[in-house]
BALOTOR-562818 format. One record per residue: x, y, z of N, C-alpha, C in turn; residue in three letters. Coordinates in steps of 0.2 Angstrom, whole numbers, plus 5000, padded with zeros to 4 digits. Each point is the difference from the previous one (the first is absolute). Layout:
N
XYZXYZXYZALA
...
END
This chain:
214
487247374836500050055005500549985005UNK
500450045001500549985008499749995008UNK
500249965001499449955006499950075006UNK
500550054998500150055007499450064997UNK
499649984993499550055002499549975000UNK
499949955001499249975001499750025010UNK
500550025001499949985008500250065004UNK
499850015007500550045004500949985000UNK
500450055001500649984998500250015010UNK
500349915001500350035009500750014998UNK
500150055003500850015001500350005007UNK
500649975000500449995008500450074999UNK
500350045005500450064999500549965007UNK
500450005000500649975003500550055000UNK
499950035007500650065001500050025008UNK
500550005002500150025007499850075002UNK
499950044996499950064999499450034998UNK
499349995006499550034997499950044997UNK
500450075001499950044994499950004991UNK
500649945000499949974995499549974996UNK
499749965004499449974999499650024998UNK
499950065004499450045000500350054993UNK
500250034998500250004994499949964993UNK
500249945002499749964991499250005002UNK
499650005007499249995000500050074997UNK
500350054999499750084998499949974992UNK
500849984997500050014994499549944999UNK
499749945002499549964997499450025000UNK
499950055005499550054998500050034994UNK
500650055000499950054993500149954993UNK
500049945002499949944992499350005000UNK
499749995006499349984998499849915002UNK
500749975002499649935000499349995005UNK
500049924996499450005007500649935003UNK
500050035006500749965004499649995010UNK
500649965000500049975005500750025005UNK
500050005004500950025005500149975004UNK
500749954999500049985007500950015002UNK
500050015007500750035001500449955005UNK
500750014999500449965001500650055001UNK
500550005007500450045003500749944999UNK
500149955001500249955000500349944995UNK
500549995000500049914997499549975001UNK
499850005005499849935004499150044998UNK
499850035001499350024999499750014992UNK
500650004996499950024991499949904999UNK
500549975004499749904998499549995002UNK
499650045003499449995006499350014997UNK
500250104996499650024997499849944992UNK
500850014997499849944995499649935000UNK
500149965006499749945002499249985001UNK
499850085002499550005004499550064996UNK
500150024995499750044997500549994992UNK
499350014995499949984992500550074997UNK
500650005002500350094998500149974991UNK
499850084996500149994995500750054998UNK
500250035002500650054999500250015008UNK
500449985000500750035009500550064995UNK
500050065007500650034997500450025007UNK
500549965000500449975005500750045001UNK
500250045003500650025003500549954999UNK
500750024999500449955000500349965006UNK
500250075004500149985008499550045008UNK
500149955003499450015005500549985005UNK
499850035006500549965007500149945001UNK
499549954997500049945003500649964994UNK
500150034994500549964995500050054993UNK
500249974994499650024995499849974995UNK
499350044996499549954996500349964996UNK
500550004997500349954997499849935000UNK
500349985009500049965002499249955000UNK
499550024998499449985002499650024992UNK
500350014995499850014991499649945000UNK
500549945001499849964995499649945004UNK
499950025008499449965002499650065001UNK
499850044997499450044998499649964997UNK
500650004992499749994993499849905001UNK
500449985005499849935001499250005004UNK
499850045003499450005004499650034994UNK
500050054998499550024994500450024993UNK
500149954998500350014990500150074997UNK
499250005000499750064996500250065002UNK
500350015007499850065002500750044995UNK
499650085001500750034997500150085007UNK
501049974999500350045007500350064994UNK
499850075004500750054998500350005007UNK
500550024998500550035007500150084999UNK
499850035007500050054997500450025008UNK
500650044998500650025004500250044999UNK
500450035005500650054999500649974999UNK
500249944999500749974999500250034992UNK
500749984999500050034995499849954993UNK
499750034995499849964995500349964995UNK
500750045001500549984993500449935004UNK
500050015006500449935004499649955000UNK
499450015003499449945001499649994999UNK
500050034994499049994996500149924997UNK
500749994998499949944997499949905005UNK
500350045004500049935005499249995003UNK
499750065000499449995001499549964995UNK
500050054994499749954994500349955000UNK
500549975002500149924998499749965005UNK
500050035007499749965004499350005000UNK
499650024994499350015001499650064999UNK
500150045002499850094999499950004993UNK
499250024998499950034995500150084996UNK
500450025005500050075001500650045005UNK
500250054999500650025005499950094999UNK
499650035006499950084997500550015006UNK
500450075000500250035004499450075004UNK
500249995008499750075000500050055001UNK
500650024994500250075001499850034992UNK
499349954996499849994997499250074999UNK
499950044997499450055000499549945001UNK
499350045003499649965001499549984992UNK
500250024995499649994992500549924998UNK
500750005003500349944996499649945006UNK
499950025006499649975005499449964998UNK
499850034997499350004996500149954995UNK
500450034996500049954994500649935001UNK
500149985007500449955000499649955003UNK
499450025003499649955005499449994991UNK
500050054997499549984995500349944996UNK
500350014998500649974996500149915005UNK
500150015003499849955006499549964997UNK
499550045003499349974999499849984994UNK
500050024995500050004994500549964997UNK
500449995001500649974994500349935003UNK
499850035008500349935005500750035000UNK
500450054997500850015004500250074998UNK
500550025002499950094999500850005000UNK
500450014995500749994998500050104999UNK
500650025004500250085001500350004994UNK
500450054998500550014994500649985003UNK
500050025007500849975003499949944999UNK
499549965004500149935000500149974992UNK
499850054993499849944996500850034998UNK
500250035000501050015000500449945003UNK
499849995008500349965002500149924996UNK
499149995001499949944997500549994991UNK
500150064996500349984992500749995002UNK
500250055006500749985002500249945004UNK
499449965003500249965005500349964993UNK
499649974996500049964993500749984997UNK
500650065001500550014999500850015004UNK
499550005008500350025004499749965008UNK
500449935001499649975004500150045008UNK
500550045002500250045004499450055001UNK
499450024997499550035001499449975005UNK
500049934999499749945002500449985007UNK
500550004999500349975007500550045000UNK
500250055006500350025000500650005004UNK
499949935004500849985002500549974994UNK
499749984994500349994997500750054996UNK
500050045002500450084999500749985006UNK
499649975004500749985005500649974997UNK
500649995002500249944998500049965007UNK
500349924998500149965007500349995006UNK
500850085001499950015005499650055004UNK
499750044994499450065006499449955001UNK
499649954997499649975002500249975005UNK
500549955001500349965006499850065007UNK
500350055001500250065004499250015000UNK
499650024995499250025001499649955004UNK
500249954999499449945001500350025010UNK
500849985000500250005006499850065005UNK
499750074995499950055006499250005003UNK
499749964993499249975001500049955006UNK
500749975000499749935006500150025007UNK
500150084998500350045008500650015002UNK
500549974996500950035001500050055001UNK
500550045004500350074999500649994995UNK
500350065000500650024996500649965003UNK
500150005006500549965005500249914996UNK
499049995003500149914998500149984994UNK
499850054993499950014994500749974999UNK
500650065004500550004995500649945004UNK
499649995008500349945001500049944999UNK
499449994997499849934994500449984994UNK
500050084997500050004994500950005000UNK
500350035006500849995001500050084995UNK
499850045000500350064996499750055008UNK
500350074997500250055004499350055002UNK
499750015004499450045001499650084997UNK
500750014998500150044995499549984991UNK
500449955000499749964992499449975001UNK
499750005006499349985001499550065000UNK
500150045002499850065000500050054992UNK
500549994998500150024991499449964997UNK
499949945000499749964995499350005004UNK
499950025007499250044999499750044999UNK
500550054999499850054998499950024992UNK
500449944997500049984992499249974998UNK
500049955006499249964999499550045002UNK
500150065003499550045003499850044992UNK
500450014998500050064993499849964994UNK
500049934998499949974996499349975001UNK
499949995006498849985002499850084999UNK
500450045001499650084999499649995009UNK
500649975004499549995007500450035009UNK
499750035002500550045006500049975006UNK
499649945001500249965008499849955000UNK
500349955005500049925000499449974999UNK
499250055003499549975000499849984992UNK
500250054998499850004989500449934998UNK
500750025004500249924997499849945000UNK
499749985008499949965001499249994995UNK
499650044999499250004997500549964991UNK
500550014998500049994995500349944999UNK
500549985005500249945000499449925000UNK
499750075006499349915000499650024995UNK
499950044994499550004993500449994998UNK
500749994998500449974994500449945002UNK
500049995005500649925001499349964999UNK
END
């Protein structure tokens, strides 16, 4: 028997957005569990909840104001092993569903998702301990082929990564191209080449991916 039907099941729901929250407590109503709820608006309150309460399933936002969950996976899963995380977003699934399962996440739903797949991703959760979408198990046979799935600055070559790392450490266009001794024009070209190749529109995304991937 799966340890998560012997007992009340606690869930963290971790979203800046109490609408949200109060949304998955509907849909863990219309399952039927016998459950427990505790909420977290925060990075800093989901380590707290985890720390301080026995959680058997968190379904965690990816970003919150205070950072995002990425950052804090894999001292979840350091605090409690067992526990099992979905991510349940509006980011987009075909970019980042995979960086999430690597760092931890048992689970990656988006939620622009019906409320029935809702249903069967937290069951499947519960039940299987991980809940793999049709995109994510696409991404996953491609990652296997294709390490640019996995890491996607790898798509760079080494002068856009030089230029990218340099706009993450707060360069403009100006100091870019007066370091680099070319024209500010060609600094400018090759971020807009970098921008289109992460599938990303501003420095903030850049910056998020250089600190998951360097």
């Amino acid at each position: 028997m799966n340890e998560l039907d012997k007992k009340s099941i606690n869930f963290l729901l971790a979203d800046d957005h109490s609408l949200i929250r109060q949304g998955i407590v509907f849909v863990l109503e219309e399952i039927g569990f016998d459950y427990e709820v505790f909420h977290a608006s925060n990075l800093q309150q989901t380590l707290e909840a985890v720390k301080n309460h026995s959680i058997d399933i968190a379904v965690i936002d990816a970003h919150f104001p205070d950072g995002n969950s990425l950052t804090i996976l894999s001292e979840i899963k350091e605090i409690r092993p067992e526990i099992k995380i979905l991510i349940f977003t509006g980011i987009d699934e075909n970019i980042h569903s995979l960086k999430y399962i690597n760092a931890g996440a048992n689970g990656f739903l988006s939620k622009m998702n019906e409320e029935d797949e809702i249903e069967q991703a937290i069951l499947k959760i519960k039940n299987d301990g991980e809940y793999i979408s049709p995109v994510t198990q696409a991404l996953l046979m491609n990652s296997l082929h294709n390490g640019k799935q996995i890491d996607p600055l790898s798509s760079l070559t080494e002068r856009e990564l030089q230029i990218a790392r340099m706009y993450a450490e707060g360069y403009g266009n100006l100091e870019i191209a007066g370091k680099l001794d070319v024209k500010q024009n060609t600094v400018s070209t090759v971020k807009k080449r970098i921008f289109n190749k992460l599938k990303i529109e501003n420095i903030v995304e850049l910056i998020e991916l250089i600190k998951n991937y360097s």
